[in-house]
N, C-alpha and C positions, 0 to 999 in steps of 0.2 A: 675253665671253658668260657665261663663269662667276659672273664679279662682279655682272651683270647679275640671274643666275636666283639668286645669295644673297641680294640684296637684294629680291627675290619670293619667296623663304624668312622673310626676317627682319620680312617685314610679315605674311606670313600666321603667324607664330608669334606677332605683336604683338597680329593682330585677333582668333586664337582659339590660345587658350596650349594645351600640352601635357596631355592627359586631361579639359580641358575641357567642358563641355555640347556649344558651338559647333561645338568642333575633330569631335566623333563627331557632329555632326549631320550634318557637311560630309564625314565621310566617308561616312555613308549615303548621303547623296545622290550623291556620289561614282559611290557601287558601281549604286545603282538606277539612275543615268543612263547608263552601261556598259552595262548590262542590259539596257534599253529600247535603245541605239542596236542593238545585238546582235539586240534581235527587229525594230528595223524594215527593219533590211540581210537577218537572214535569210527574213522573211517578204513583205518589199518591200510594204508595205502605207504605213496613214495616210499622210504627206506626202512619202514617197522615198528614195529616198538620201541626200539629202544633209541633211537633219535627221539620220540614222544616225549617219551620220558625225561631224555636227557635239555630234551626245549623247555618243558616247564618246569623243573628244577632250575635251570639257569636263569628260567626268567624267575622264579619265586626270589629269588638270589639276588637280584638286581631291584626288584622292588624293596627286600626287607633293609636290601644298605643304602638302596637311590631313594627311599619312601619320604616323601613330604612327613617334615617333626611337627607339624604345625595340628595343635588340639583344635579340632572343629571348634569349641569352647571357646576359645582365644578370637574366632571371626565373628565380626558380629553382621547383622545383617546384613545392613547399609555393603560389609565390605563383599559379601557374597556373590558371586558372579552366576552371569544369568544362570549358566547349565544346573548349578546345584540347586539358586532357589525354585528352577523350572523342574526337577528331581523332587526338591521338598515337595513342592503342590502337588506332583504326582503321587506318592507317598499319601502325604493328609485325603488327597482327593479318591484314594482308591480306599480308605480306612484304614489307612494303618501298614506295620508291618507285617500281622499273619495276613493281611491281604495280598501282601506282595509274595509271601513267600505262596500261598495260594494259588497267586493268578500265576507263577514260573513253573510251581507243578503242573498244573492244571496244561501247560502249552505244553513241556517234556511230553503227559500223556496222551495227550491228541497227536503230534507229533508220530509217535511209537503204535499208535491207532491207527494210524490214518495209512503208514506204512503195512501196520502188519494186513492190516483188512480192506482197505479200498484200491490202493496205490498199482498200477501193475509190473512195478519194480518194489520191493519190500524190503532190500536192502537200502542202508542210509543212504543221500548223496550229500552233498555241497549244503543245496540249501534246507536239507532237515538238518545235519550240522552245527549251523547259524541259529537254526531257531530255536535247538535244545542247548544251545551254549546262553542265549539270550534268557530260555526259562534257568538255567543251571545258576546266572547271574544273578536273578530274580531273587532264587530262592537263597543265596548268600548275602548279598546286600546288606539286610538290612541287619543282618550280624557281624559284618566289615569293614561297615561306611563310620563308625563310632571310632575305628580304629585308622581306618585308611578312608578318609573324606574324599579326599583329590580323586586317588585311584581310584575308588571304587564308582565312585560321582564318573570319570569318564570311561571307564570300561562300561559301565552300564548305558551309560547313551551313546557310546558307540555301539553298541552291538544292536540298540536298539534302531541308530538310523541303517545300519547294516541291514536289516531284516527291511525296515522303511521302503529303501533306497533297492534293495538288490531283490531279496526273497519275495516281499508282495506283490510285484509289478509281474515277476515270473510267474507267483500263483495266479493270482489273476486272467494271465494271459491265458494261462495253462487249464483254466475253468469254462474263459468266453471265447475261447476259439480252438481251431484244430491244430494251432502251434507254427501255421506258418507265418512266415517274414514279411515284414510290411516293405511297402516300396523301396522308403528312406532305408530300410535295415539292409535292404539289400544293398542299394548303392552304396551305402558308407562298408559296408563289408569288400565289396568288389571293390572299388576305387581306392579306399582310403585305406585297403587290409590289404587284401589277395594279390592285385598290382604291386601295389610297394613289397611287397614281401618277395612275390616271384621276381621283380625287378634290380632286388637288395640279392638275392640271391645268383642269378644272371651277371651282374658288376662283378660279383668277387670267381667267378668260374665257375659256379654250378648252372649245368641247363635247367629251366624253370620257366616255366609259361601258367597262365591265369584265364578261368572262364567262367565269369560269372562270382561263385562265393567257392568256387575251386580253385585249387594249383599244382598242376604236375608237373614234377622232379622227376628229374634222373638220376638215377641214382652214380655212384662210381662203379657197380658192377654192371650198367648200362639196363640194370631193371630202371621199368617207370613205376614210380606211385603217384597214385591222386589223392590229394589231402583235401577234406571241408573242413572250412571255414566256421567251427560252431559259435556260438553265443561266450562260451567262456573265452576262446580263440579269438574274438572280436573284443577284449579289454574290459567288458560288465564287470567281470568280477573287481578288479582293480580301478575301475573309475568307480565303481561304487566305493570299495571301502575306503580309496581317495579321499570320496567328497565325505564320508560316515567320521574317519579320523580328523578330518580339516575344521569341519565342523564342529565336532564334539572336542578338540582342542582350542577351537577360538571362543565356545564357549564356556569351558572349566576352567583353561590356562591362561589365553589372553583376551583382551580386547580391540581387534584392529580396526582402524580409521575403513571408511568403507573405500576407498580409494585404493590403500593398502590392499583392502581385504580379494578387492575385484583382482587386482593385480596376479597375487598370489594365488589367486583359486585356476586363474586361468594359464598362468606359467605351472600351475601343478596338476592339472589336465592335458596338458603339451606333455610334459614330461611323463607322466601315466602313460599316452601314445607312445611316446618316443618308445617306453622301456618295454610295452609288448612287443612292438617290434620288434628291439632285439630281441628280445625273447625265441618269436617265432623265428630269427634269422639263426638263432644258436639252435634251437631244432630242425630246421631245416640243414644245417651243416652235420650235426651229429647223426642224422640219416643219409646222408650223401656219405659220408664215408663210414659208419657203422652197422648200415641195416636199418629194416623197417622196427627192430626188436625195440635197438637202441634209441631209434626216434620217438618209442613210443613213451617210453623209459622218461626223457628228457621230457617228453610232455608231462607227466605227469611230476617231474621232481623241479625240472628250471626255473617253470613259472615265480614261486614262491619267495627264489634265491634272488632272482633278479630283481622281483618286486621289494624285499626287504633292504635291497643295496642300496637302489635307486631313490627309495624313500626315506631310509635312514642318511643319506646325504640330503637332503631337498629339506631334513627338517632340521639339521644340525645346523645349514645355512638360514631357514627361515628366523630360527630360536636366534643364531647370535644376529640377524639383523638386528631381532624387536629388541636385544640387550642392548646394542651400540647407538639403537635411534630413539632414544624415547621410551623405554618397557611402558606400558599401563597396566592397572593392577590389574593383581591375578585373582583378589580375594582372601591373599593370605596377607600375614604379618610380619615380620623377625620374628623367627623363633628363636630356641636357645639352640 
């Protein structure tokens, strides 16, 4: 068996070598497939269990053959890259490892608290999810990172700008006020969402009109619906974890020039829009010809598909630019 799983070593090191474009493309995906099986078991939603399951097997799969060979040991400081040594301090600065694993339970149960007895939905959502993945991360770390440096170094700060970036600004809002829309949210919703969407829809034959942070369709059985425009429907969730992944890649894997850096952040915010869009345009069409069942269906299962396309292209082109122009270190060495 051993011989077996070298020779599934010795191919995946052939198809994507060591520091490679490939090899970190196949780890991200890796980590985001983990990720997604993780929220469809906890939240038992889109297609079941057993896609869950079958997400984070494939991605366990792809980290144990894509997994950086590189012994923490072997990096020495100086070659450390910011995210890890900005990991370390957090670490030293919170005392240690049983602190970390501490402070990860300690969030799961506030989390599972705050649902079961404050909350007036007690079922998980989205962003309890996030913040019981981010404690779940916590409390493994510092049993993983000895072994998987890279990985574990950016799953951990991704999840944590994730929470940063998307979960706290919702709590917050969700504390200091009664949950309605600021001006801007509205306009960039109507204008920049609801328009183009009913307007993308209208171009290709479907009737579709726009009011406000609404859009009603007609459907092909000549019923209308009216669809809002929510917070996840208006791209949050994917600009965030966007800027959470973009992030916690330029600081674990690369170093880019700030020139570089602005470029790419903002072509990868264009594209984040571009790809809700279709998003909403491919729901919009699988309710114009399948029902309101089927629309809702898509809502719940597209989003994710389109998100991991359009991403996993956008980062296979980023990786092999920085191979072809210049790499900067990443923090590692040659390994064997």
């Amino acid at each position: 068996m051993a011989s077996v799983w070298q020779r599934f070593v010795a191919t995946a090191d052939a198809f994507a070598p060591e520091d490679s474009p490939k090899r970190k493309l196949l780890q991200i995906l890796g980590i985001i497939l983990i990720f997604e099986g993780l929220s469809v078991l906890i939240l038992f939603s889109y297609v079941g269990a057993f896609v869950g399951v079958l997400s984070i097997v494939f991605g366990f799969l792809l980290m144990l053959l894509f997994r950086s060979r590189i012994e923490p040991a072997e990096v020495s400081e100086a070659e450390r890259t910011p995210g890890i040594r900005l990991l370390d301090y957090f670490v030293r600065l919170l005392g240690g490892d049983y602190a970390i694993v501490t402070l990860g339970s300690l969030l799961i149960v506030l989390v599972l608290l705050y649902n079961r007895y404050i909350s007036s939905r007690p079922e998980l959502g989205d962003l309890d999810t996030l913040s019981i993945m981010l404690g779940g991360m916590l409390v493994v770390y510092p049993f993983i990172v000895r072994k998987f440096k890279i990985e574990a170094s950016f799953s951990l700060l991704f999840l944590g700008l994730v929470v940063v970036f998307l979960v706290a600004p919702q709590a917050v809002s969700a504390l200091s006020s009664s949950g309605s829309t600021s001006t801007i949210g509205n306009w960039y919703v109507h204008y920049m969402l609801a328009a183009p969407f009913a307007g993308a829809l209208d171009l290709i034959g479907i009737p579709a009109s726009s009011s406000g942070n609404y859009v009603t369709i007609q459907f092909h059985d000549g019923t209308m619906q009216t669809l809002g425009i929510s917070a996840y429907c208006a791209g949050l969730y994917s600009f965030s974890i966007f800027l959470a992944a973009f992030f916690a890649f330029v600081l674990i894997f690369e170093r880019l020039p700030n020139r570089i850096l602005a470029i790419v952040l903002a072509l990868g915010l264009f594209v984040a829009y571009v790809g809700n869009l279709f998003r909403m345009v491919i729901i919009g069409i699988v309710g114009y010809y399948r029902g309101i069942d089927a629309l809702l269906w898509a809502h719940e299962n597209v989003g994710w598909i389109v998100f991991l396309s359009w991403s996993a292209a956008f980062w296979y082109l980023l990786l092999g630019y920085v191979s072809k122009h210049g790499k900067i270190k990443t923090g590692t060495s040659e390994g064997d």
